[in-house]
C-alpha positions in Angstrom: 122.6 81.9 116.3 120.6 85.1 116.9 117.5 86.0 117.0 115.5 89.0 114.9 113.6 91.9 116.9 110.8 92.5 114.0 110.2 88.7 113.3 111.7 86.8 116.2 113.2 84.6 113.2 116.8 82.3 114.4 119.2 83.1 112.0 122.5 80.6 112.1 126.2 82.0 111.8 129.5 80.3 110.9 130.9 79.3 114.0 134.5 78.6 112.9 134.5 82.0 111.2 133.6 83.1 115.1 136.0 81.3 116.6 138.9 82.6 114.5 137.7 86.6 114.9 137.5 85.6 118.9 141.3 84.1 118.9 142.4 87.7 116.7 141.4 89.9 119.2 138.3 90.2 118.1 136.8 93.0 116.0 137.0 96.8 117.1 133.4 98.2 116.0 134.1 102.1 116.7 136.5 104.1 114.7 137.3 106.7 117.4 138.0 109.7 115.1 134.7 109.5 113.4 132.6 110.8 115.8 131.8 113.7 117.7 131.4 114.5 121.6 128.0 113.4 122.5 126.8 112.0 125.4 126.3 113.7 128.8 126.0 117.4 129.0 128.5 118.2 131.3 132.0 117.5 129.1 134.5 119.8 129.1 134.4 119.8 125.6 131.5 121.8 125.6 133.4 124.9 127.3 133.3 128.5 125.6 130.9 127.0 122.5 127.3 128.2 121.3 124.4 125.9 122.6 121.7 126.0 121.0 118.6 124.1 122.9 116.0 121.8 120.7 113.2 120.5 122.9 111.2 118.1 121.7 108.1 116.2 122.8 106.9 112.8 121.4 103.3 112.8 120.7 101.1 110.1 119.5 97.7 112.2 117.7 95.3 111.6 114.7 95.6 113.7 111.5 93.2 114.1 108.8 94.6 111.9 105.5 93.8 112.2 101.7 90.4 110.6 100.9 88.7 111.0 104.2 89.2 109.7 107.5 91.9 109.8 109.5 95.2 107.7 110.8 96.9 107.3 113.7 100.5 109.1 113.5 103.4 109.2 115.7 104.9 113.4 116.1 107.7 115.5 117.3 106.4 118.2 118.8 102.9 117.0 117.5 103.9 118.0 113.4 104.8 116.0 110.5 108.1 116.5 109.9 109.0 117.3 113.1 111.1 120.9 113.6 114.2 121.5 111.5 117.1 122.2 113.8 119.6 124.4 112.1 123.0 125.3 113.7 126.7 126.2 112.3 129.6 123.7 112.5 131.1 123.5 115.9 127.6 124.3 118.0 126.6 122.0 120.7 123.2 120.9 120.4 121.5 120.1 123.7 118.6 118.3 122.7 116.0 117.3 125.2 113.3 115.0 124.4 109.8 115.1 126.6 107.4 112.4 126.4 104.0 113.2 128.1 101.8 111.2 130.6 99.4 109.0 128.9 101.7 108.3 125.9 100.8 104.8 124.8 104.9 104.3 124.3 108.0 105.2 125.1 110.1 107.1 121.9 113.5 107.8 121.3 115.8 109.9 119.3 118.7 109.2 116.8 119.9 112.5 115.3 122.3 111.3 112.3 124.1 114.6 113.3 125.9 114.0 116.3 127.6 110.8 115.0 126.7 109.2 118.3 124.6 106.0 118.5 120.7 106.5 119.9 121.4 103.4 121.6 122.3 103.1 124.0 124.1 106.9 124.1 120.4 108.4 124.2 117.9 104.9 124.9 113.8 105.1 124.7 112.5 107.7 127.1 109.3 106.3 129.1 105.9 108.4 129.0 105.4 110.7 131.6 109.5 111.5 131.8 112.2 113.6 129.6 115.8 113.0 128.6 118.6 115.0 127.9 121.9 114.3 125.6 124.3 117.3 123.8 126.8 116.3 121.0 129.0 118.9 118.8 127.9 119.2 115.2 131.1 118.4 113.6 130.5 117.7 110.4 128.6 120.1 108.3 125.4 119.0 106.1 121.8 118.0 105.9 121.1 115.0 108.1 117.9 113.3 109.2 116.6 112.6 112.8 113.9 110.3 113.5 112.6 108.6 116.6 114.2 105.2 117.3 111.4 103.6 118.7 111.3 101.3 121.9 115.5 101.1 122.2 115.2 99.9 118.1 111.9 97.8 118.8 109.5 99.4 116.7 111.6 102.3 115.2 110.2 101.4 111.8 106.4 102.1 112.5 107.7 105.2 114.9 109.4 107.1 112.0 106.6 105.8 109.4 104.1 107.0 111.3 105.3 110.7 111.4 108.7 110.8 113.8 111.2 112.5 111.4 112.6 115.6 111.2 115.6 117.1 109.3 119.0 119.0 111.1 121.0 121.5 108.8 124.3 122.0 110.0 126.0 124.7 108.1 129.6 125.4 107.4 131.8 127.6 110.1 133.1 129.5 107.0 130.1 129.9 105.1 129.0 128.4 101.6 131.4 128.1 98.7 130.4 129.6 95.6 129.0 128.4 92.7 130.7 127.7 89.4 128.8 127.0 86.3 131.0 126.3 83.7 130.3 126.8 79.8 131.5 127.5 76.5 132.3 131.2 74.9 133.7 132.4 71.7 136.4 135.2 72.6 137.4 138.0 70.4 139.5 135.9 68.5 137.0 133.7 67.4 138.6 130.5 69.5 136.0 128.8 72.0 137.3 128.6 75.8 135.6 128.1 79.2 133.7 130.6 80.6 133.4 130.1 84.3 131.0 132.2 86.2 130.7 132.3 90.1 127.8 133.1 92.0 126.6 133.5 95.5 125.5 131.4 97.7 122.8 133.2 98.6 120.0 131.5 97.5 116.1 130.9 98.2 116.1 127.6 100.3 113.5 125.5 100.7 113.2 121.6 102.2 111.1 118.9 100.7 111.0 115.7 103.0 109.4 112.7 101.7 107.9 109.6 103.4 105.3 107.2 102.5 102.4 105.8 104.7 101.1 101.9 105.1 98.0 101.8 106.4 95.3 99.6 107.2 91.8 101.1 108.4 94.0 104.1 109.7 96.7 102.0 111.5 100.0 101.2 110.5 100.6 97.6 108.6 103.8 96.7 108.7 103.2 93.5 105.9 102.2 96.4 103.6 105.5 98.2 104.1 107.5 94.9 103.6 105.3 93.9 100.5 106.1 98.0 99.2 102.5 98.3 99.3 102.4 102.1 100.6 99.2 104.0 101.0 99.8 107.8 100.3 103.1 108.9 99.3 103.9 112.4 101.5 105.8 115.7 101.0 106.2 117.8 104.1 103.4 115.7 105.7 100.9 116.1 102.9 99.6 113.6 100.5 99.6 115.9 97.0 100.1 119.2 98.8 102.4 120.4 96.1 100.0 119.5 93.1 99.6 123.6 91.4 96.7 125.2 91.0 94.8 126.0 87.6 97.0 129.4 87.4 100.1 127.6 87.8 98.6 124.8 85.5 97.9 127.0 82.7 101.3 129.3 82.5 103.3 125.4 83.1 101.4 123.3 80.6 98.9 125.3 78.5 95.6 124.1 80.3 94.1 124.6 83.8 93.4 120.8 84.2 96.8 119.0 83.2 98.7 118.8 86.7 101.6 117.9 88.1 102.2 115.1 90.4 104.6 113.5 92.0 104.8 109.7 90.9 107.6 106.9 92.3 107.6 104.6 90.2 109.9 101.7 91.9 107.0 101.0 94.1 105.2 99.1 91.6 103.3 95.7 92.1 105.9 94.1 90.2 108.2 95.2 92.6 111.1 96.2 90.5 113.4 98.8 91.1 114.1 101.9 88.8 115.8 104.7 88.9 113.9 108.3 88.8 114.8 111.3 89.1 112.2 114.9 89.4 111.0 116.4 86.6 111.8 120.8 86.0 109.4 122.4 84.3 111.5 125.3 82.6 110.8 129.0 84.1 
């Protein structure tokens, strides 16, 4: 049997089914080729490539929430989300996380990026001390880091509370082009494809969402198992994105109809839909 961190509930297993994994060999849990380099900073894997530094410090302060008052949230670097690390495919990233004296707890850092475990590659780093790990970005994409609490213990009112942060690592070669592919009459009157390529040049922008679950500005973790959230966010901010009345009025017609972002799968019922955003045409 084994016991739960979050609940400290025994869970039984099927000991035969043990046994007979045991008298295989067992079970090898690390495909070797998946991941990158990560670890110490010293490898000589690291020789003759671009490292790029991303400090960090892990910050427990109290920001101002929708409807008055405030709430106790957990930063990187003391913002909500914490800074986006960008780097091309190939860089190392040398990422160094401080955590100040007087922190009430130790915080960690898994960065879905390196490919590498938090724990124990990287581990919970104790108030008043910093740690350092590097890893290759090998895979190119859009990945999420977030603290991992207390070695796991905790990681889910750590990231909650504010510890998240995105990592963009782009492609050695660049961005592909786009291809948008419709319909055209030629000259002849016959219909065909018409494929059009464009750049990938484009204006970016990054929307990271999260949802709070609080009790008198404390997190409550039965709220966040009973999907009873607080205040969804967007960047941090509870309806930060709602437009104002100019926006309003060239969208829909009239300076009071707005538009907000609604989930609905977090109802009381608590079933599950699918969603998806909603354009407004430009």
């Amino acid at each position: 049997s084994f016991t739960s961190q979050m609940t400290g509930t025994a869970f039984s297993t099927d000991v035969n089914a043990l046994d007979k994994i045991h008298d295989m060999g067992g079970l090898e849990l690390i495909m070797p080729g998946a991941f990158a380099e990560g670890g110490s900073c010293d490898s000589d894997a690291y020789a003759d490539r671009t490292i790029v530094e991303f400090p960090l410090t892990g910050v427990s302060i109290d920001l101002p929430r929708l409807g008055g008052g405030t709430y106790s949230a957990m930063t990187f670097s003391e913002q909500i989300p914490g800074p986006t690390l960008r780097v091309t495919q190939g860089d190392v990233v040398k990422m160094t996380l401080t955590i100040p004296e007087g922190e009430p707890t130790p915080h960690g850092n898994d960065m879905h990026a390196s490919q590498v475990s938090a724990v124990p590659t990287f581990g919970a780093v104790q108030p008043g001390t910093s740690k350092t790990y590097c890893y290759i970005a090998e895979v190119p994409g859009v990945y999420k880091y977030h603290c991992s609490g207390v070695n796991i213990a905790a990681m889910d009112q750590h990231v909650l509370q504010g510890m998240y942060g995105i990592a963009i690592v782009d492609p050695i070669d660049g961005y592909s082009k786009l291809m948008v592919e419709k319909t055209a009459v030629n000259a002849n009157g016959d219909v065909t494809r018409d494929r059009q390529f464009y750049s990938a040049d484009a204006l970016e922008f990054q929307l990271q969402y999260n949802q709070l679950y609080l009790t008198d500005g404390n997190y409550d973790q039965s709220k966040m198992f009973g999907h009873q959230h607080t205040l969804t966010t967007i960047n941090g901010q509870a309806l930060g994105y709602v437009p104002n009345e100019i926006h309003n009025l060239l969208n829909n017609g009239d300076v009071n109809k707005n538009i907000f972002f609604l989930q609905p799968w977090n109802s009381m019922g608590l079933h599950q839909y699918q969603s998806q955003l909603l354009f407004t045409p430009t």
